[in-house]
N, C-alpha and C positions, 0 to 999 in steps of 0.2 A: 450424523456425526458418530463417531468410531471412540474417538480418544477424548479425553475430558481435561481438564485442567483444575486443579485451586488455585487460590487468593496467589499463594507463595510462591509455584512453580510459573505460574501467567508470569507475574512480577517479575520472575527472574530471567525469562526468555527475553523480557523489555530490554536488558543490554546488547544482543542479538539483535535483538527488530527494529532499534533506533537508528541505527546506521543503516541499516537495509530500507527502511522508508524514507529517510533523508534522502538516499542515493536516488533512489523512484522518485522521488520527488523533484529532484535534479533534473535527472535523463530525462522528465515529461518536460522539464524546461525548455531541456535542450535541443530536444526532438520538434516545439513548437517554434524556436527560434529557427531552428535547421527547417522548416516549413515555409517558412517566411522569406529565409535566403533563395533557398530553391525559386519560390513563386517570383523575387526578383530578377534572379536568374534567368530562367526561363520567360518571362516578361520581355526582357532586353531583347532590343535587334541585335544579331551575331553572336547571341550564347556560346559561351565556349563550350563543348560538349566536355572537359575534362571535368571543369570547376561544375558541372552540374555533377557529372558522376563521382568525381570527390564528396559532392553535399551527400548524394542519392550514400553513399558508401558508411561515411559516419554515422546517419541516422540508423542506415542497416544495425550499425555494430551497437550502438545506443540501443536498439531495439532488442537484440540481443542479452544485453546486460540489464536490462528491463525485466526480460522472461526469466531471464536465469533467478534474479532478487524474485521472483513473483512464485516461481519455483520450490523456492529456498521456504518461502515461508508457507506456499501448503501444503512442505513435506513436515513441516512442524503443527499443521494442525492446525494453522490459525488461517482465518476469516479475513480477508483485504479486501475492503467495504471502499474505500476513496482514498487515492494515491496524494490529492490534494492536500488533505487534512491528516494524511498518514492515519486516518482510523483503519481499527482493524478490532473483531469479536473473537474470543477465546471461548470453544464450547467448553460449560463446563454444569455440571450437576450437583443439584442443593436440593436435599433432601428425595433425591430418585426425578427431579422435573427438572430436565434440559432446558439451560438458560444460556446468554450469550454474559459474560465477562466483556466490556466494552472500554476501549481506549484508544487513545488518539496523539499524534507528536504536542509536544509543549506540556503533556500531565505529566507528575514526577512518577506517579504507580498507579496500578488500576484503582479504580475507584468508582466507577458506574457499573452498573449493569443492564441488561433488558429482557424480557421475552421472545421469544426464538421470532415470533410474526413482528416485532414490535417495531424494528429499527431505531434508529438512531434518536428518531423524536420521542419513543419513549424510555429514553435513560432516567438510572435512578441511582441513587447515591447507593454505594454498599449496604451502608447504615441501613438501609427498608427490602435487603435481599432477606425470605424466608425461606 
């Protein structure tokens, strides 16, 4: 980790990264829906070859707008841990020892944190960050 974050600056990026993890969250939808088409498509006697290359073409571009949001946020420095849950780790330093700032879509603000090995299982309310 390069760049660190506080409480305040993590926080404030959260208007930024909510819509961009939503949207990830979307496109995984729609990429597994668009997987499903496909497999019925191709399934079928006499596939149209258009209506496959149409599916095959959106997912492209879906995938596209995927990398770009995935992009966007590790040129900010932040950690995208599960597109599912929209978590994501903010490096950040408390008292000179590199910790992860932790959070996830549906919290209003950061509010957990962990140890750089710890993952996700071991979050801890701010309150007990030393």
């Amino acid at each position: 980790m390069t760049g660190y974050y506080d409480i305040d600056t993590a926080n404030a990026r959260l208007k930024e990264l909510e819509p961009l993890l939503s949207a990830l969250r979307d496109a995984r939808d729609e990429i597994a829906a668009g997987q499903r088409r496909l497999a019925q498509l191709q399934s079928a006697d006499g596939a149209d070859p258009a209506l496959v290359a149409r599916e095959q073409e959106g997912m492209t571009l879906t995938v596209k707008r995927m990398e770009q949001a995935v992009r966007q946020i590790d040129a900010w420095g932040v950690t995208l841990r599960d597109i599912g849950t929209g978590l994501v780790d903010f490096p950040a330093l408390v008292n000179g020892r590199p910790v992860w700032l932790c959070w996830k879509l549906g919290e209003d603000d950061i509010a957990y944190w962990h140890e750089l090995e710890a993952g996700i299982a071991g979050r801890k309310p701010l309150i007990e960050l030393e």
